[in-house]
VOPAGU-2260 file (C-alpha; in pm, 1 decimal, decimal comma):
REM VOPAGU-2260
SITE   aa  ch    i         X         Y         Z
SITE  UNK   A    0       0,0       0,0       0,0
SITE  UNK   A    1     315,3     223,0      84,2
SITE  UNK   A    2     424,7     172,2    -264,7
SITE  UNK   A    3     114,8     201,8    -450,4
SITE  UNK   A    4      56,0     604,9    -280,6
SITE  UNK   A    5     442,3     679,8    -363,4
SITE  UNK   A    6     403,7     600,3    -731,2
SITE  UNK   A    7      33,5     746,6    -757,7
SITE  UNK   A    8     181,3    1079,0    -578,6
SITE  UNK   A    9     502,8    1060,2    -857,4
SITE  UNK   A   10     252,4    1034,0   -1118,2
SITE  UNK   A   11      18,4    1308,6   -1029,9
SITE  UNK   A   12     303,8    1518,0    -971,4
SITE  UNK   A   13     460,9    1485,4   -1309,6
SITE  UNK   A   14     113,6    1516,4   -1464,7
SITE  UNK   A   15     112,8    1863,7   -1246,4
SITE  UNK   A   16     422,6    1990,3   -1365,8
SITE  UNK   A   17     417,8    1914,1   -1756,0
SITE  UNK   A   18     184,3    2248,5   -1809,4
SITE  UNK   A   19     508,3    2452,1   -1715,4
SITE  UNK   A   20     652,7    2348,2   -1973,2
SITE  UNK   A   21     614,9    2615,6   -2255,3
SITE  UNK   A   22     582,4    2372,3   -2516,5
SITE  UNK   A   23     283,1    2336,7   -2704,8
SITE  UNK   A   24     223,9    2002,3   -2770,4
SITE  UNK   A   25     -97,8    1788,4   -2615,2
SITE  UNK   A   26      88,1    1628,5   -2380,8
SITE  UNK   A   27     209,5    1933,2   -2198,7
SITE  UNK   A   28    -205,4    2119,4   -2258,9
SITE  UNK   A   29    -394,0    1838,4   -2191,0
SITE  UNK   A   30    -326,7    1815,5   -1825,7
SITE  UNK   A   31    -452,8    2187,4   -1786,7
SITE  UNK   A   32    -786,5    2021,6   -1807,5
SITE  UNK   A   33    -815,6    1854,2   -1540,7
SITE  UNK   A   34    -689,5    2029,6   -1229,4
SITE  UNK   A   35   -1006,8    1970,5   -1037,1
SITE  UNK   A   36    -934,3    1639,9   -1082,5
SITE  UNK   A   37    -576,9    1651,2   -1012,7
SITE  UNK   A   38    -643,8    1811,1    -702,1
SITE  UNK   A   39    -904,1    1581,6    -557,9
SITE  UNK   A   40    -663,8    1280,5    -639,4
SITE  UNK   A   41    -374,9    1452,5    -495,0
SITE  UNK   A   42    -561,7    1525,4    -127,3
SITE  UNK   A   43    -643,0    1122,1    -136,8
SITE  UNK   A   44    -289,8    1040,3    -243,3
SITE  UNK   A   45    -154,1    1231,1       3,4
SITE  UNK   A   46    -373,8    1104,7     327,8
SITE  UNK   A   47    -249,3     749,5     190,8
SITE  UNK   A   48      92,8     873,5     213,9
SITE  UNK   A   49      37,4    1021,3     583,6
SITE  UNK   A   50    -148,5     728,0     691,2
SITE  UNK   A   51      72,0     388,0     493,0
SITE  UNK   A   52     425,6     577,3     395,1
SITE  UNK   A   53     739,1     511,9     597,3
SITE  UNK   A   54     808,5     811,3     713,0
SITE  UNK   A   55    1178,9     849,6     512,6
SITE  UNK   A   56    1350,5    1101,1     286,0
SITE  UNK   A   57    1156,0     959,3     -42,2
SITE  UNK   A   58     827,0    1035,4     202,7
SITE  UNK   A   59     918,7    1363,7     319,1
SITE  UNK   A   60    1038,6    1484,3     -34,9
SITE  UNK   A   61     678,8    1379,9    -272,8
SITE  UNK   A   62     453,3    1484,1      80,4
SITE  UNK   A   63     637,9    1864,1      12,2
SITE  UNK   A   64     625,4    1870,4    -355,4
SITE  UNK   A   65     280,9    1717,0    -332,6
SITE  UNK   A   66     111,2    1953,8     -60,9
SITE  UNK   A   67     253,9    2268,7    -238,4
SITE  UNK   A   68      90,4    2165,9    -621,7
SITE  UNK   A   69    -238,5    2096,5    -360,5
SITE  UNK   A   70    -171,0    2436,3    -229,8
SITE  UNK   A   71    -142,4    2616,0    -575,0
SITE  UNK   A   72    -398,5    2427,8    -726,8
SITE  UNK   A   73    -641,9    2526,7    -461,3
SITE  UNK   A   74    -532,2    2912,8    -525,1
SITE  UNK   A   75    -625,0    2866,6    -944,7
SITE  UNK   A   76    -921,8    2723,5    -859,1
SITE  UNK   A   77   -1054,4    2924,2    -599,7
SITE  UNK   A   78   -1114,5    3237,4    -804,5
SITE  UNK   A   79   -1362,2    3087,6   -1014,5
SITE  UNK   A   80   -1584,3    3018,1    -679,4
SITE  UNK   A   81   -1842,7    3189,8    -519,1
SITE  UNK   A   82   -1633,3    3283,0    -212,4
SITE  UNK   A   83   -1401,6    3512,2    -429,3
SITE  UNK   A   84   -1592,3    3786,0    -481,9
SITE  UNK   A   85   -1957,8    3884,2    -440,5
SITE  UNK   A   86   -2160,5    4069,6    -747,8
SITE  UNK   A   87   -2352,4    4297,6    -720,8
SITE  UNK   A   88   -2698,4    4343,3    -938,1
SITE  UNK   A   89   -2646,8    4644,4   -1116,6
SITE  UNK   A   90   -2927,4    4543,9   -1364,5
SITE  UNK   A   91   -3229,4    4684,8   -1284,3
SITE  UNK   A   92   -3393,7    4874,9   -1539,1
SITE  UNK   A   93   -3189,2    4815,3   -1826,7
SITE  UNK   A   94   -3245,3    4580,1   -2083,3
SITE  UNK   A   95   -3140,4    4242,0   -2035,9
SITE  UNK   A   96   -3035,8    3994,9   -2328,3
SITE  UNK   A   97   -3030,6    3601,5   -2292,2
SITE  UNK   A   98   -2723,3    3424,2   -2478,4
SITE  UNK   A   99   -2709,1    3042,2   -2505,0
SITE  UNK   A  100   -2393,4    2897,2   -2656,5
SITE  UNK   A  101   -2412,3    2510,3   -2736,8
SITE  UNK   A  102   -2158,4    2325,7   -2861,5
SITE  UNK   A  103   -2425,6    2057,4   -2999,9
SITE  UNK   A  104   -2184,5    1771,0   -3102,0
SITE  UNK   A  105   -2216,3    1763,9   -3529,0
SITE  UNK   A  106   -2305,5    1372,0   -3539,2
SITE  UNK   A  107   -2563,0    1462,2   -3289,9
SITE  UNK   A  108   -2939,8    1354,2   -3412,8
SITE  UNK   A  109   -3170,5    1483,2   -3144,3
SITE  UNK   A  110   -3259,9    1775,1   -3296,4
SITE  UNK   A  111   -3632,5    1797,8   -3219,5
SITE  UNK   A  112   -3519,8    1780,5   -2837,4
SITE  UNK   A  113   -3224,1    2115,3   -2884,9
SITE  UNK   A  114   -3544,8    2289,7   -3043,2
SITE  UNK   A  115   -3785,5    2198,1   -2786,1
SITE  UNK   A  116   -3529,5    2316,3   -2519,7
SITE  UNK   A  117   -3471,1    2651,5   -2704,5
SITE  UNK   A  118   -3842,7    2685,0   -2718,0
SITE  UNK   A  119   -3819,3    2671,3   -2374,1
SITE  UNK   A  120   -3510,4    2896,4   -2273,7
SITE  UNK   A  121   -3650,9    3166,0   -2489,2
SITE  UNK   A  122   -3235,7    3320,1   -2552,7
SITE  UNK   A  123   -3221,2    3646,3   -2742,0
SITE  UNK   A  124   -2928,3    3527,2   -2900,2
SITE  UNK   A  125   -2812,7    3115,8   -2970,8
SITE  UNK   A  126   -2492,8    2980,1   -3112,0
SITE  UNK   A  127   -2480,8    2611,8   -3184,8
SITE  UNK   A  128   -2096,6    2510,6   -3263,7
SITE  UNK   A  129   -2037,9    2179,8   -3469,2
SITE  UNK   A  130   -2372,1    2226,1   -3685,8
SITE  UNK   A  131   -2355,8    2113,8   -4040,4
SITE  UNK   A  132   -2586,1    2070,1   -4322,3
SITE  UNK   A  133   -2817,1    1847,3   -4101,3
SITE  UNK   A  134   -2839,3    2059,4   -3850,6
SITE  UNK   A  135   -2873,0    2386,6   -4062,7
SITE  UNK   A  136   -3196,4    2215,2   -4239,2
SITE  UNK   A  137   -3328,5    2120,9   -3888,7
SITE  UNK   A  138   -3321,1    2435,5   -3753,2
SITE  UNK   A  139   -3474,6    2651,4   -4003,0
SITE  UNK   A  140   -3833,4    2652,9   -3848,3
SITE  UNK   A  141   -3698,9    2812,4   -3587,1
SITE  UNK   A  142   -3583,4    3111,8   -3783,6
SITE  UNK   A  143   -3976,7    3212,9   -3806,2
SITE  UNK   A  144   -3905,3    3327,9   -3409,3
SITE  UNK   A  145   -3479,1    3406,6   -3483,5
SITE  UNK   A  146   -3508,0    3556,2   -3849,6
SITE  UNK   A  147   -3179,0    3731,2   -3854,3
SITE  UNK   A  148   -2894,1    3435,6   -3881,7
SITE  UNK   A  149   -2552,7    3365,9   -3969,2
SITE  UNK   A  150   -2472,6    3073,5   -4064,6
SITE  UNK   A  151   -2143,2    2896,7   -4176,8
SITE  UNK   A  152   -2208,6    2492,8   -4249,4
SITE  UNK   A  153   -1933,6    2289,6   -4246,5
SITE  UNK   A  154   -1864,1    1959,6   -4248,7
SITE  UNK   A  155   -1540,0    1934,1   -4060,7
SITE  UNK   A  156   -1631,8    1992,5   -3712,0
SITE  UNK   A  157   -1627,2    2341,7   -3697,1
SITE  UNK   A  158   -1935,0    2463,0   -3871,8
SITE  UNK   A  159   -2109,8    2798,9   -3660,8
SITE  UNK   A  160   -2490,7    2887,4   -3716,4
SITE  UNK   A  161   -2595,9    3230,9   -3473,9
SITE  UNK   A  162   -2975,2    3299,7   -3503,5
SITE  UNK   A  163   -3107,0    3636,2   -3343,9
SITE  UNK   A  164   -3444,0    3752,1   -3237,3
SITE  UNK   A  165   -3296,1    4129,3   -3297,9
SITE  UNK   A  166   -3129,2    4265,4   -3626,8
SITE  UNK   A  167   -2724,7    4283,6   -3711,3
SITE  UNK   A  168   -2623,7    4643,8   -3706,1
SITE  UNK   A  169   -2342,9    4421,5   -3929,4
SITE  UNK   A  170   -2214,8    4083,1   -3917,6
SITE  UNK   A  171   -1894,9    3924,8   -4011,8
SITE  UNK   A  172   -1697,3    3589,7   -4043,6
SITE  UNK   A  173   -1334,3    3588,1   -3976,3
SITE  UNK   A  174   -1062,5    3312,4   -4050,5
SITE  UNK   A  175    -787,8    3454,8   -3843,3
SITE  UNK   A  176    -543,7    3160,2   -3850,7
SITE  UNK   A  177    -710,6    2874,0   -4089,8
SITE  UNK   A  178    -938,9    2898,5   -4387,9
SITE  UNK   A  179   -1192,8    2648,1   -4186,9
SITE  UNK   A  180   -1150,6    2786,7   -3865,0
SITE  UNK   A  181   -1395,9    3066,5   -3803,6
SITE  UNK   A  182   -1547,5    3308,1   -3564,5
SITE  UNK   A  183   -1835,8    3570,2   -3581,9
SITE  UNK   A  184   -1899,0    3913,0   -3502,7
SITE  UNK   A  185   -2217,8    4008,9   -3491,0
SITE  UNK   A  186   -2312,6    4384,6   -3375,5
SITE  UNK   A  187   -2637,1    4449,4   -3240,8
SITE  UNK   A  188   -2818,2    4755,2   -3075,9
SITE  UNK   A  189   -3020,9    4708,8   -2761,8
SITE  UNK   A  190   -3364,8    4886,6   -2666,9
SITE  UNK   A  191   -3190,7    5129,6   -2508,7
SITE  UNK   A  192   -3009,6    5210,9   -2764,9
SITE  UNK   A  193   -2670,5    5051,3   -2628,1
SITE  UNK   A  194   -2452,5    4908,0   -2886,1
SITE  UNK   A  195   -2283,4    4592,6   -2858,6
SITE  UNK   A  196   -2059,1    4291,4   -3016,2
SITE  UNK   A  197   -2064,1    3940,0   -2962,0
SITE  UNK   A  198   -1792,1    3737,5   -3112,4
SITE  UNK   A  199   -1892,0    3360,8   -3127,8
SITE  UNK   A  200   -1536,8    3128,5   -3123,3
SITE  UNK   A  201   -1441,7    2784,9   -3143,1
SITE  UNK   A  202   -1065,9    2714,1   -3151,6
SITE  UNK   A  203    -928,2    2336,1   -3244,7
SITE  UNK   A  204    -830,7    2142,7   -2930,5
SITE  UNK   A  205    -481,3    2007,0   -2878,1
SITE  UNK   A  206    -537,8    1619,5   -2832,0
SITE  UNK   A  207    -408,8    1289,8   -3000,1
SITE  UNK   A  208    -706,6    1275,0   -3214,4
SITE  UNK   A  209    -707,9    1612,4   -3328,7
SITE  UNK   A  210    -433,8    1884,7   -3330,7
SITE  UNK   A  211    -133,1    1742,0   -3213,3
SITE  UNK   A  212     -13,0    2102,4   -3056,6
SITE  UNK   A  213    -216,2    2395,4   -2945,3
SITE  UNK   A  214     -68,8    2616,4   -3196,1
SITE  UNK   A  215    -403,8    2685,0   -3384,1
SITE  UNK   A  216    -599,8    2685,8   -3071,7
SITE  UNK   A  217    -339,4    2981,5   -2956,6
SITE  UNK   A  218    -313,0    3132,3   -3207,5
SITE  UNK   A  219    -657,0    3215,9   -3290,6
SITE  UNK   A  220    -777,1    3300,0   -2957,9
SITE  UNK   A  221    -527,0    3607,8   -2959,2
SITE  UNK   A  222    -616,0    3736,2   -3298,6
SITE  UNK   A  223    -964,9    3753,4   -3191,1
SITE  UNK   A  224    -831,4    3907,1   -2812,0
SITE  UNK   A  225    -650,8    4208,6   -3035,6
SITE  UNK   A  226    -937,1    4229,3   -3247,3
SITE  UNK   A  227   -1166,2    4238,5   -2969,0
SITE  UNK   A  228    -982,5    4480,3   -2822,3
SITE  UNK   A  229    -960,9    4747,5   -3141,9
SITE  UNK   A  230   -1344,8    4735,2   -3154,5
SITE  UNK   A  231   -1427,5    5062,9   -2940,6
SITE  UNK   A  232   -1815,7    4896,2   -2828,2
SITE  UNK   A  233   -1927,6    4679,7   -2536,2
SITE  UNK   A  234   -1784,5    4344,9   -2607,2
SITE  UNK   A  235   -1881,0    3953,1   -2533,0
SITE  UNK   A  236   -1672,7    3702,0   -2645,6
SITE  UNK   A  237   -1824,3    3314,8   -2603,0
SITE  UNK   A  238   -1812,6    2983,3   -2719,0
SITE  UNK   A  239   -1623,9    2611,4   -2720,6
SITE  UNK   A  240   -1271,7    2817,2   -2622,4
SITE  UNK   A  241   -1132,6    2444,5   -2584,9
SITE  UNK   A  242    -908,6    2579,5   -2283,6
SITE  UNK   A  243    -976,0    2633,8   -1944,6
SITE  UNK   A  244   -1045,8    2921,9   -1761,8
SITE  UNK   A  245    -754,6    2853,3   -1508,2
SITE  UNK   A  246    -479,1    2801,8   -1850,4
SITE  UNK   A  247    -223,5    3043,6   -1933,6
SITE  UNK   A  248    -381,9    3116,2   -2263,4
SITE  UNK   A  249    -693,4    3203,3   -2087,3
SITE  UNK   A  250    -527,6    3465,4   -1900,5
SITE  UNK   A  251    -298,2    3592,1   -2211,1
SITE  UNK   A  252    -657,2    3634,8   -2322,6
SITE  UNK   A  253    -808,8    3857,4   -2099,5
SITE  UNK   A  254    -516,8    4063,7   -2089,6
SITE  UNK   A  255    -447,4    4117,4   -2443,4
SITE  UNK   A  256    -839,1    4162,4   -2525,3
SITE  UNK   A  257    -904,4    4388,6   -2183,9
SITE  UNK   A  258   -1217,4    4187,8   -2115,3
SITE  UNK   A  259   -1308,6    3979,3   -1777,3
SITE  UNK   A  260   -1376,5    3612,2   -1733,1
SITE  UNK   A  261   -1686,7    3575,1   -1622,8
SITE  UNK   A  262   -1703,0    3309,4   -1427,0
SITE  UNK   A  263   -1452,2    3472,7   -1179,4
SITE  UNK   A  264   -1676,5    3452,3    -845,3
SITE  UNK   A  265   -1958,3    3298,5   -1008,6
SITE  UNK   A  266   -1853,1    2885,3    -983,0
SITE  UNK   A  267   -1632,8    2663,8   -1227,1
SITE  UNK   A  268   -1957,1    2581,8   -1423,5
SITE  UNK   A  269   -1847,9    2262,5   -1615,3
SITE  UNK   A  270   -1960,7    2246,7   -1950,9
SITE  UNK   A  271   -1744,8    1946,5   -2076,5
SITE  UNK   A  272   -1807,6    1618,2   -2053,9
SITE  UNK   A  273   -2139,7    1549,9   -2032,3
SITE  UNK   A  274   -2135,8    1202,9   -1982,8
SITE  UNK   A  275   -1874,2    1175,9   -1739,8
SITE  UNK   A  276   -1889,6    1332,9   -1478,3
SITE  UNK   A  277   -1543,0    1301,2   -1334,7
SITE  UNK   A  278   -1377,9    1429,9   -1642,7
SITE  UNK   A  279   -1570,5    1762,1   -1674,1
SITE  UNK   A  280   -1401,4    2110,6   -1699,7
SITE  UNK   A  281   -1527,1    2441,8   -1839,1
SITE  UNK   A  282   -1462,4    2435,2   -2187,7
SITE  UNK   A  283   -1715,8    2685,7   -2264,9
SITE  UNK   A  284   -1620,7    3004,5   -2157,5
SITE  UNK   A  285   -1794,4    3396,7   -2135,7
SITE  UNK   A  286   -1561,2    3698,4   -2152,2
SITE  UNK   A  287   -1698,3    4066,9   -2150,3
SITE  UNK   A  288   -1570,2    4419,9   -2097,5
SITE  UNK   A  289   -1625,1    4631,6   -1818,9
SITE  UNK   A  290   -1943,0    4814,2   -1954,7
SITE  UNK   A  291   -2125,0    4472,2   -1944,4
SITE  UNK   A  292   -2281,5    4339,4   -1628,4
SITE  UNK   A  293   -2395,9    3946,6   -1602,0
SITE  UNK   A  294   -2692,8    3884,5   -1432,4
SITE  UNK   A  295   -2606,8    3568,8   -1456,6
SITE  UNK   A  296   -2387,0    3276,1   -1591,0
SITE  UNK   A  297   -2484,3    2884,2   -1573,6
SITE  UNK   A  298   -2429,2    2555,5   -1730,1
SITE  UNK   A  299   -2826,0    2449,1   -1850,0
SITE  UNK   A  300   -2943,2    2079,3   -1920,5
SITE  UNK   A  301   -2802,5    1801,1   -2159,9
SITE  UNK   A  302   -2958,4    1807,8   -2516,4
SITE  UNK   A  303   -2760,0    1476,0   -2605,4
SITE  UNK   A  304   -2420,7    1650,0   -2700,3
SITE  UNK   A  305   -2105,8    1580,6   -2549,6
SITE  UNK   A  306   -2114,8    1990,4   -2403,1
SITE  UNK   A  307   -2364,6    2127,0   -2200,2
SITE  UNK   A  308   -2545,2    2446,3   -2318,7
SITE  UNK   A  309   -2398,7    2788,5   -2144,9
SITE  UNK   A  310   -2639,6    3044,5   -2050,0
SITE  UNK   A  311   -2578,2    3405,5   -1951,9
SITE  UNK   A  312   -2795,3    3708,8   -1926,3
SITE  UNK   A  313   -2651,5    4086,3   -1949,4
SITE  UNK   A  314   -2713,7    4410,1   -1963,1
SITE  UNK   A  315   -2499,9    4709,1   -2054,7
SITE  UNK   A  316   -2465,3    5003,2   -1878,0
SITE  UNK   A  317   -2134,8    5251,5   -2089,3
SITE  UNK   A  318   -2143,6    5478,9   -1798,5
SITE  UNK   A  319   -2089,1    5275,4   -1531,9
SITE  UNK   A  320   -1729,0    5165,5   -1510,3
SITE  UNK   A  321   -1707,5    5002,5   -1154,6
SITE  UNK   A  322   -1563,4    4688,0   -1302,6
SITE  UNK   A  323   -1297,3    4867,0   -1493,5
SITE  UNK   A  324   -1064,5    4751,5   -1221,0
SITE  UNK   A  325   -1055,6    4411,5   -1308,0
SITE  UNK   A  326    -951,1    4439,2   -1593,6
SITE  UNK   A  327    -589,4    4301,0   -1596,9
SITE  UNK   A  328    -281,0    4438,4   -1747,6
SITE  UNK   A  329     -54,6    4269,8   -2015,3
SITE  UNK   A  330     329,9    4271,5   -1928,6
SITE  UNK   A  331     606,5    4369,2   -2118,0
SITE  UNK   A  332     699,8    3993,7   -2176,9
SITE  UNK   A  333     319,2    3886,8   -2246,5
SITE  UNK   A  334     292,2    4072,3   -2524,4
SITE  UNK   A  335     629,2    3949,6   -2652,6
SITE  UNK   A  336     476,8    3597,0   -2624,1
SITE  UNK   A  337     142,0    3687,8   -2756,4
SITE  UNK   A  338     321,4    3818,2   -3101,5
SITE  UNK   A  339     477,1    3467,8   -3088,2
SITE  UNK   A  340     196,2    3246,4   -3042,6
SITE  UNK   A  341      -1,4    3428,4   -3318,9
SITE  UNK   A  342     290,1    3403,3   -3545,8
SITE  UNK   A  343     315,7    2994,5   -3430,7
SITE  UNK   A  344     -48,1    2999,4   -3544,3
SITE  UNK   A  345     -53,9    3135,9   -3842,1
SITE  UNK   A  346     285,4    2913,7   -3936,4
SITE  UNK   A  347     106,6    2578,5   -3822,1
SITE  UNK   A  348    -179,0    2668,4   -4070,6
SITE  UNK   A  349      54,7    2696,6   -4363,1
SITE  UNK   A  350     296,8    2387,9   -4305,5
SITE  UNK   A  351     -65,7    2197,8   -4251,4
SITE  UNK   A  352    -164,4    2324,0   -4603,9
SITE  UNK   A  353     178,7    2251,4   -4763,5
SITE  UNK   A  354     197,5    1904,1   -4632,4
């Protein structure tokens, strides 16, 4: 038994350490994913260790290492619960807009039941992420209630249909880093008259069965962060980010696109996997700028895809700027690493079309 909780602690601890490594292949991303997990099986490992371990050097040395990734761990993860900061409802009387991103899984069939639960939600705004051609012809009778639409069907895993109850002010697709990787920006003007943007993203994964690096992933997440950032009008970025909120490109994120994560104080809200439970993280992810307050932020029911739906309701208020100070400032050396990963991303897309 002694044995057995030395070489599970080794083993979690490597796993720990590999996303220091700046390299950008799976094997050092992956384990971003699945700190929570990391972190409960590092508390059991190390009880085992206190309770069967001979107490010697090889004891004393994993227990350290072991209790201090607990210890940081805990600290990444404890700003994205509800004991990190309160929010305050600075709502009331402005117009609110619902926004349900759903990353419905393309060889998905249950289409009757994602319509029945839209019917139900009543969003302002949805995003489905992985529809193609079936799911584009299933969802037209529900452009009689969401006229205005944007709609890029593809068959590769990455198709992007928005439909909106309220008109574009203008709309566009970009391809930042790949010619079949796109995003949306989609203007809109509130009843109050408030402009705003919502860019719609879904980034490749790094993973032995898709991209073998995160280069793409990287790279396209901080074209959209400048461009989000140039684009002088309330801001939401969400969508399948395929990160984490706790990663380091999460954070190179907010800091290069001046917006705030919003489920900072609000709860990890797992939106990936959906079938098992004890691999979930939040894959889905909301960003917004200062001038945009969430009412609220949640993971809603299963409509048979491998992602949950995310929810979140805003309003906008451009005068009030009490959340300006969280937004977070990009170092010297960030932005150094930013113009690097972009330029990685933008390379990986051309030796994959060489090849």
């Amino acid at each position: 038994m002694s044995t057995f909780f030395i070489i599970l602690s080794l083993l979690l601890i490597i796993i720990s350490l590999l996303p220091f490594v700046k390299n950008q292949h799976w094997v050092f991303r992956v384990p971003e994913f699945i700190k929570m997990q990391l972190l409960i099986l590092q508390v059991v490992a190390s009880v085992g260790l206190f309770v069967f371990a001979e107490k010697n050097i090889i004891f004393w040395v994993v227990g350290f290492i072991q209790i201090g990734l607990i210890v940081y761990h805990s600290y990444l993860l404890a700003r994205f619960t509800k004991f990190y900061k309160s929010h305050k409802n600075e709502t009331e009387g402005l117009t609110e807009i619902k926004v349900i991103s759903t990353n419905i899984y393309q060889f998905n069939q249950e289409f009757d039941r994602f319509k029945d639960f839209i019917r139900k939600e009543k969003p302002d705004i949805f995003l489905t992420i992985e529809s193609n051609r079936d799911w584009e012809l299933a969802m037209r009778e529900m452009e009689a209630d969401y006229p205005f639409t944007e709609k890029i069907t593809l068959e590769n895993t990455y198709g992007m249909h928005l439909y909106a109850k309220m008109p574009f002010q203008k709309v566009t697709t970009h391809y930042f880093v790949s010619e079949d990787l796109p995003s949306i920006e989609a203007h809109f003007k509130t009843e109050d008259g408030e402009d705003f943007v919502l860019f719609c993203v879904h980034p490749p994964p790094p993973s032995p069965t898709e991209e073998d690096t995160s280069k793409e992933r990287d790279g396209d997440l901080l074209c959209i962060a400048k461009h989000t950032k140039e684009i002088n009008k309330p801001t939401l970025v969400i969508g399948d980010f395929n990160t984490v909120a706790w990663s380091k490109i999460s954070e190179l994120f907010r800091k290069n696109s001046g917006l705030i994560d919003g489920r900072m104080g609000r709860g990890i809200l797992a939106s990936y996997h959906a079938k098992y439970w004890f691999f979930r993280a939040p894959l889905d992810l909301v960003f917004h700028c200062p001038t945009i307050f969430l009412k609220e932020l949640s993971v809603l029911e299963h409509v048979g895809s491998d992602h949950f739906p995310i929810c979140c309701v805003f309003s906008i208020d451009s005068s009030n700027h009490n959340q300006k100070e969280e937004v977070e400032k990009l170092e010297k050396e960030e932005k150094e690493e930013t113009k690097e990963l972009i330029a990685e991303g933008k390379k990986e897309e051309s030796d994959n079309r060489t090849a």
